[in-house]
C-alpha positions in Angstrom: -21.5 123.1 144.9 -24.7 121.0 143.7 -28.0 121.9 146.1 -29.9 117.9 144.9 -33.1 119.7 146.6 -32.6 123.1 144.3 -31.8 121.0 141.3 -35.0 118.6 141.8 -37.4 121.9 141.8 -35.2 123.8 138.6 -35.6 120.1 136.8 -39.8 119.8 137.7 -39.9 124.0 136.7 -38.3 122.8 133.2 -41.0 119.9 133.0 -43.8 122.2 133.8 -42.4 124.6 131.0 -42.9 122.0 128.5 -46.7 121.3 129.7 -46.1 118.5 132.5 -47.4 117.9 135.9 -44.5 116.1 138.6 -46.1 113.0 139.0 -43.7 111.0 139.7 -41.1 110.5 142.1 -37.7 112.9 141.0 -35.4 111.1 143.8 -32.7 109.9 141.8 -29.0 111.3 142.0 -26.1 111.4 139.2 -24.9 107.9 140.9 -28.3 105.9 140.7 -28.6 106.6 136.9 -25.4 105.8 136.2 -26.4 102.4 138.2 -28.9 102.4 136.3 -27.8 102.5 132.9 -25.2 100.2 133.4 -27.3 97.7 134.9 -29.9 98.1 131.9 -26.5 98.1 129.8 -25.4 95.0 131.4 -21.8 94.9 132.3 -21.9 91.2 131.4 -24.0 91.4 128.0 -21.7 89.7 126.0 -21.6 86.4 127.5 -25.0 85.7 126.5 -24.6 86.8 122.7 -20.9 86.1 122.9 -21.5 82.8 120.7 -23.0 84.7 117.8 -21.0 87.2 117.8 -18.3 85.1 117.8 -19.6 82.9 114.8 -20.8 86.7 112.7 -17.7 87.6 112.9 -15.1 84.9 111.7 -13.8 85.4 115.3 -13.5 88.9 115.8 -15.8 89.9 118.6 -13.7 92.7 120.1 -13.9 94.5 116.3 -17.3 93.9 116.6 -18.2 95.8 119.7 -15.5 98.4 119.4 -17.1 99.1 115.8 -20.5 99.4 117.6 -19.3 101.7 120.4 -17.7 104.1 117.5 -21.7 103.8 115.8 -23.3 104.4 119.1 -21.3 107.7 120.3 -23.0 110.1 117.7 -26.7 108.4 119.3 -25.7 108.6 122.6 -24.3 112.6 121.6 -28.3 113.1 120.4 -29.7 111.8 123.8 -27.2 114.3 125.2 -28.3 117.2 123.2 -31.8 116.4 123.4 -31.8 115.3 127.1 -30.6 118.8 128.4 -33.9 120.3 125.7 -36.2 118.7 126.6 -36.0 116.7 130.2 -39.1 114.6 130.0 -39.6 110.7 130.6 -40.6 109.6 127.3 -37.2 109.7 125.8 -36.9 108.8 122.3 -41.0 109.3 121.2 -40.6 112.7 123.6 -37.3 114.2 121.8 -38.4 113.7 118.6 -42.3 114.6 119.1 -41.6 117.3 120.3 -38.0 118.1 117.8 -39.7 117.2 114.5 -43.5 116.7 114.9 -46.0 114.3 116.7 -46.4 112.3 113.8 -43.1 111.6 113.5 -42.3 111.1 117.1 -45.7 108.5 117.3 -43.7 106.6 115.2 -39.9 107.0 117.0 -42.1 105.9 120.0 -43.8 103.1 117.8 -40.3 101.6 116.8 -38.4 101.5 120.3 -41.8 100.3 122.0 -41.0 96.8 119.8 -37.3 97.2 121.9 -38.9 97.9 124.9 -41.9 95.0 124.1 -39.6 92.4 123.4 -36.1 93.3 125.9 -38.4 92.0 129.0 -39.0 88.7 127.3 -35.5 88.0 125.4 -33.9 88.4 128.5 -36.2 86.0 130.3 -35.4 84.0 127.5 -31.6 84.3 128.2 -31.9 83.8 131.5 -34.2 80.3 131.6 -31.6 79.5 129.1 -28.8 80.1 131.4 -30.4 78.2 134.1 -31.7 75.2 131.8 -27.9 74.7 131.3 -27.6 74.3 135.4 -31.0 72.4 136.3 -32.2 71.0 132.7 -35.3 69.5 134.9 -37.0 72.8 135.2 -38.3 73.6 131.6 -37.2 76.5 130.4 -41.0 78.3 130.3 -40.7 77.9 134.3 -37.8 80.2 134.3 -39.7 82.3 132.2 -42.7 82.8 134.3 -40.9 83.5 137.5 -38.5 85.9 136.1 -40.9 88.4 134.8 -42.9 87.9 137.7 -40.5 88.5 140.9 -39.2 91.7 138.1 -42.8 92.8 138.2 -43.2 92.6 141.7 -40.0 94.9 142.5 -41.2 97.4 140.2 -44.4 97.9 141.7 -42.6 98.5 144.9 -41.0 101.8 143.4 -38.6 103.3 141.9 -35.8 103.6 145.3 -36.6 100.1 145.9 -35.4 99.4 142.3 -32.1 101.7 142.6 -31.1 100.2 145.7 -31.2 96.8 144.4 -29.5 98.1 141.2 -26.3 98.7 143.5 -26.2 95.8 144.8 -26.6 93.6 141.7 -23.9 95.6 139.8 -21.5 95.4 142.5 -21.9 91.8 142.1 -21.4 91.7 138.6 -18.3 93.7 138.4 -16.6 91.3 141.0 -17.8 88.4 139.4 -15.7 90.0 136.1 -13.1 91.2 137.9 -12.6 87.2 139.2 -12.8 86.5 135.3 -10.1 89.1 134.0 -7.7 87.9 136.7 -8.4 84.2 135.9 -7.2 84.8 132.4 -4.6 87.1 133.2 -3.2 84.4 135.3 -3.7 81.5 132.4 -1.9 83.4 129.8 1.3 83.8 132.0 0.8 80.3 131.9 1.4 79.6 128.5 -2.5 78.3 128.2 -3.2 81.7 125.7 -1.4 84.3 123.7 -2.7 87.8 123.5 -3.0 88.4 120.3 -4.9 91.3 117.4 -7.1 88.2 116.0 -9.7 88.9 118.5 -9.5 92.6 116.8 -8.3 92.3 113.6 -7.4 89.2 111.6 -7.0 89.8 108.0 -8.1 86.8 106.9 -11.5 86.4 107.9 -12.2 90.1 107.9 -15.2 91.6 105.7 -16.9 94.9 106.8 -20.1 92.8 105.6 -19.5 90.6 108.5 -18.5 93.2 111.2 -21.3 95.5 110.1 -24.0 92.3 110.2 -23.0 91.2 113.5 -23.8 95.3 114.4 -27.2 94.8 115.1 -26.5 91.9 118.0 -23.8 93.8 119.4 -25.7 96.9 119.4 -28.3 95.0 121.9 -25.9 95.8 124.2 -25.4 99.4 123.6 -29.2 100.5 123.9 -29.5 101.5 127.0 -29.1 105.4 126.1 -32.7 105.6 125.6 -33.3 103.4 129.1 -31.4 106.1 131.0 -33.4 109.2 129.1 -36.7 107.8 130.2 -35.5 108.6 133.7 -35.5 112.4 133.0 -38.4 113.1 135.3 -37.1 110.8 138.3 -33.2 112.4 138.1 -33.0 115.1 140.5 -30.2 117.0 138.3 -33.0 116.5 135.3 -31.8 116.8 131.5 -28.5 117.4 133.1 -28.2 114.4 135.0 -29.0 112.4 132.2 -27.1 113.9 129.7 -23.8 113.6 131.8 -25.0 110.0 132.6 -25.0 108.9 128.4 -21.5 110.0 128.2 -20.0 108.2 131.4 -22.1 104.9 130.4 -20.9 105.0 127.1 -17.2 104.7 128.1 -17.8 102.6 130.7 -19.5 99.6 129.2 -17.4 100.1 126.2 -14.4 99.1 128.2 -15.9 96.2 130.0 -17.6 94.5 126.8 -14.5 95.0 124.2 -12.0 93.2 127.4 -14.1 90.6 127.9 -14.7 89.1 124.5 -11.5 90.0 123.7 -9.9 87.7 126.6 -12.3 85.0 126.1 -11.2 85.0 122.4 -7.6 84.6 123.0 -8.8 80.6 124.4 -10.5 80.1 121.2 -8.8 78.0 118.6 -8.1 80.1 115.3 -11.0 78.8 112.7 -13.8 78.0 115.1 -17.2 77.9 114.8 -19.7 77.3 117.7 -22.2 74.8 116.8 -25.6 75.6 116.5 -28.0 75.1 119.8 -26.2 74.7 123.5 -22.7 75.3 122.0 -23.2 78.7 120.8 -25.7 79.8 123.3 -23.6 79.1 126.6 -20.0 79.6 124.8 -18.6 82.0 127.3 -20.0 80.1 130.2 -18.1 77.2 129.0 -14.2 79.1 128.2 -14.7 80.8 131.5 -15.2 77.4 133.2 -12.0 76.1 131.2 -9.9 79.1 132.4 -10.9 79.3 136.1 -12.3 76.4 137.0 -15.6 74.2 136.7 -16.9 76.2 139.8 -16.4 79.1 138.3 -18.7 77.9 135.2 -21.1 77.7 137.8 -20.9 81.1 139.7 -20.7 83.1 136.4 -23.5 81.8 134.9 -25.7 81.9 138.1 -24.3 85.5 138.1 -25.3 85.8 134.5 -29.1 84.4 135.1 -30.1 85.3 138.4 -27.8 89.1 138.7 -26.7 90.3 135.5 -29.9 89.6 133.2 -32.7 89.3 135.6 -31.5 93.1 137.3 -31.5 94.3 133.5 -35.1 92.8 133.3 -36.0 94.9 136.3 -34.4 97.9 134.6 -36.3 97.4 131.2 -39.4 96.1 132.9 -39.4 99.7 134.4 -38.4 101.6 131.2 -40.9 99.9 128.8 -43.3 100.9 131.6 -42.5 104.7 131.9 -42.5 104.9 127.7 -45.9 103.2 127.3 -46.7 106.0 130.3 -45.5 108.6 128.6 -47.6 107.9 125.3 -50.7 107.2 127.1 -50.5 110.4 129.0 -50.0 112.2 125.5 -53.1 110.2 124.2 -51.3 108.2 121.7 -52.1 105.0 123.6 -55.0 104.0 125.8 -55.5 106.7 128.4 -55.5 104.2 131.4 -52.2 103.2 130.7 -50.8 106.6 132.3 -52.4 105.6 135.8 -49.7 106.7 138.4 -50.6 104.5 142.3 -49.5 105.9 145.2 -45.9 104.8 145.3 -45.7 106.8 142.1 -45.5 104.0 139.7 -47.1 103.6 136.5 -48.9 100.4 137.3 -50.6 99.4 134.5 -48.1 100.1 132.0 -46.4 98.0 133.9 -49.1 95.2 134.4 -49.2 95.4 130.4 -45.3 95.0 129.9 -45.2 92.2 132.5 -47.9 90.6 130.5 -46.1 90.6 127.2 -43.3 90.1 128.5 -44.9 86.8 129.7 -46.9 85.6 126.3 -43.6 86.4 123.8 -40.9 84.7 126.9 -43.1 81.5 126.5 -43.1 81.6 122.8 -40.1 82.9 122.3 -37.6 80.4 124.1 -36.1 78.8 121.0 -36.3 81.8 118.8 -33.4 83.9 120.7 -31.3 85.8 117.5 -34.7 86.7 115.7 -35.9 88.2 119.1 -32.4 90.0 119.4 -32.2 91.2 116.0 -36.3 92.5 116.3 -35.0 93.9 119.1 -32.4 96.1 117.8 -34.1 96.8 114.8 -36.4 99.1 117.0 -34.1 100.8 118.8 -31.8 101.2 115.9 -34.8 103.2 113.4 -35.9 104.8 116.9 -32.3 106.1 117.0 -31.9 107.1 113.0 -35.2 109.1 113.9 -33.7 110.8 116.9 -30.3 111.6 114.7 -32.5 113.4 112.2 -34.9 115.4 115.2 -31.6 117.1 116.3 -30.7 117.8 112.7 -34.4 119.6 112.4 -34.6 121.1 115.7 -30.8 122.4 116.3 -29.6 122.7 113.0 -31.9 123.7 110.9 -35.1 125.2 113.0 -32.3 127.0 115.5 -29.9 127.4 113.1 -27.0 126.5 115.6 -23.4 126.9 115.1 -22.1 123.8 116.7 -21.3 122.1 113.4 -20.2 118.7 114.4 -23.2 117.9 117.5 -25.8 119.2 115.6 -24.8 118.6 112.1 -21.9 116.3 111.7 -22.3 113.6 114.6 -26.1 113.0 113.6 -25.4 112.7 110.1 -22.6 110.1 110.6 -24.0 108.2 113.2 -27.7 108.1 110.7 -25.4 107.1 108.0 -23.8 104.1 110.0 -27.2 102.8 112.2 -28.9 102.8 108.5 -25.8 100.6 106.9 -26.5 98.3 110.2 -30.0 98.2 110.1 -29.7 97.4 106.2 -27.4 94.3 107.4 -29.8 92.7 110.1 -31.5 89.1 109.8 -33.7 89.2 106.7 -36.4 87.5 108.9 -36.0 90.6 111.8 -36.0 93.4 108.7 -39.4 91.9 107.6 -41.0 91.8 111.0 -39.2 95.0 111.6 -40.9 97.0 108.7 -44.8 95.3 109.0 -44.7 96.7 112.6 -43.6 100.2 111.8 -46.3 99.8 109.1 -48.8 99.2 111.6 -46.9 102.2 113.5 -47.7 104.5 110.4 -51.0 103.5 109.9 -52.0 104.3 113.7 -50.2 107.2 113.7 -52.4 108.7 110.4 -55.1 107.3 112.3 -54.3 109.5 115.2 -53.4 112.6 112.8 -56.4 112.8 110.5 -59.0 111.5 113.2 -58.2 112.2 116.6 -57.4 115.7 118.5 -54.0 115.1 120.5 -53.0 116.5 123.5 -52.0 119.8 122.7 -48.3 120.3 123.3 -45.7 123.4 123.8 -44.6 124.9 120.4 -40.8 124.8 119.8 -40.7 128.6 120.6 -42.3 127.8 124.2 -39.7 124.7 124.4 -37.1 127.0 123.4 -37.8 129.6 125.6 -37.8 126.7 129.0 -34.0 125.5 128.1 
């Protein structure tokens, strides 16, 4: 039987093993982070991308994101592995500063931080989208503004504020799906679809080069692994909780993203491409409104721009927040962005993100697949870094025995997020490698010229598990 109270205190004593005070609030169960990471996740994710995925790949979107489920397990196995090690909130610049080295791990955290920059303001983007297509009075840097705001606001509230709301916004979503999967269930035992493999497989528009370049905008969807780790020091059960919660995400979304796409598909014509601009953008809004009904059009993408995408902007709002927290309190960013207020919340990391998120949401509204490809390319080298931290710290430093988690499933999944990172937008690769220069260059800066804070050697990590 599991004592929440007994695990909270064994999951701070592990924190404090690794050098760490409790300062903020450990009052989440196995059931909020699971919210939680499906929110971030977004059960709905597709619909928003589901135009250019569509167009990638020659009409194969269900390929597409069961091929990036399959490159996503052996990532998601690394948070596992590395979540139960070491249970702090800094997830992917935490495992591998304190797997590999905190030069290294400055850098991890440098690359997910442009994920975790730029996920407050693409969705933003998204969503103002979403809505321009309901009320194209409003200007879309309206939309823009209030999301990130009212997201702000319920952040600085605290973090059981945000959980309960989480609940409640994916209960909606999965309703507003379930409405969908029925809708087309019912249409194609009206004759008005086929099922078919096209949506899966068609042989003749399929090219790994395709599938494999359409990775990194499918993969958007599948980065919330590192979401749910930063929420080690707020999970009662600790590394535990969050390791258990990586696995059951993981299957979860992958089932809702590959039988959505793949039943919104089956109403495409074989051959179509989604022209540029409104067509692409709101594609799924439009097929679900042909299969249901013009009022459903409506709901799903209210549901879409007001549930679905604005509750994953309260979710990333709050995870960019608790990173840039977690490298300030190291001293690898300014110190007074790891002030904690009262209600336990790191306020002026989040001020910052809010602020970004405002400045790059306003530029960014007609720039949406650069911004999801930067996106991805941040999390994706974040994750290649994290693959090669268990392969230092498990494999080689603790010469461990489990041959396919710590050798075999970081080695395949570095292979395949390298071979998807190496397909990305040309544009996004190029912006992608000048910030991790800049990363680099700070983090020698740091190295050579300024003491850090002094961290646990691996034996004293080793010797908390």
């Amino acid at each position: 039987m599991h004592h929440p109270q007994k695990n909270a205190e064994t999951a701070s004593e592990q924190l404090e093993d690794l050098g760490y005070e409790q300062q903020l609030r450990r009052s989440m169960s196995l059931t909020d982070v699971v919210v939680y990471g499906l929110i971030y996740m977004v059960p709905m994710a597709p619909m928003a991308v589901f135009g250019i995925i569509f167009n990638f790949s020659h009409g194969m979107p269900a390929l597409v994101y069961l091929v990036a489920a399959f490159a996503m397990v052996f990532s998601a196995l690394s948070y596992k592995e590395m979540a139960k090690r070491f249970p702090v909130a800094g997830s992917v610049y935490s495992y591998v500063r304190l797997g590999l080295n905190r030069f290294i791990g400055f850098v991890a955290g440098w690359a997910i931080l442009l994920d975790y920059l730029l996920l407050p303001a693409l969705l933003s983007v998204f969503a103002a989208a979403a809505m321009t297509s309901i009320v194209p009075a409003v200007p879309e840097f309206v939309w823009v503004i209030l999301f990130v705001v009212l997201a702000a606001a319920i952040n600085l509230r605290g973090i059981k504020l945000t959980s309960g709301m989480n609940k409640l916004f994916l209960a909606i979503q999965l309703i507003v799906l379930v409405v969908f999967v029925i809708g087309a269930v019912v249409a194609v035992c009206q004759g008005r679809a086929a099922l078919s493999l096209a949506p899966v497989f068609d042989p003749a528009g399929f090219s790994w080069g395709i599938v494999f370049g359409a990775i990194p905008i499918a993969a958007l969807s599948f980065i919330g692994f590192d979401a749910i780790s930063t929420l080690n020091e707020e999970a009662r059960g600790g590394g535990a909780a969050v390791s258990r919660a990586t696995m059951i995400v993981l299957f979860v979304v992958t089932l809702l993203f590959v039988a959505q796409v793949y039943l919104a598909a089956i109403f495409v014509p074989s051959g179509t491409r989604f022209a540029e601009g409104d067509s692409t953008n709101n594609a799924f809004y439009y097929i679900a409104g042909d299969i249901v009904g013009h009022w459903f059009q409506v709901v799903i993408t209210l549901t879409s721009a007001l549930i679905a995408i604005f509750a994953n902007s309260i979710a990333s709002q709050a995870t960019s927040s608790r990173l840039v927290f977690s490298m300030a309190r190291d001293r690898q960013l300014p110190r007074f962005l790891a002030f904690v207020d009262k209600r336990q919340v790191p306020r002026n990391a989040m001020f910052l993100i809010a602020a970004l998120s405002l400045i790059i949401g306003i530029a960014g509204t007609t720039q949406q697949e650069l911004l999801t490809t930067l996106v991805t390319f941040g999390a994706l080298t974040a994750y290649i870094l994290l693959n090669v931290a268990v392969i230092a710290h498990f494999g080689i430093r603790g010469r461990s025995k489990r041959v396919f988690l710590h050798w075999i499933s970081p080695i395949v999944g570095t292979a395949v997020l390298a071979y998807a990172l190496a397909s990305a937008n040309v544009h996004a690769q190029l912006l992608g490698a000048a910030w991790l220069l800049i990363g680099v260059a700070i983090a020698t800066y740091w190295w050579w010229r300024r003491p850090s804070r002094q961290l646990p050697t691996h034996q004293t990590a080793d010797a908390a598990r």
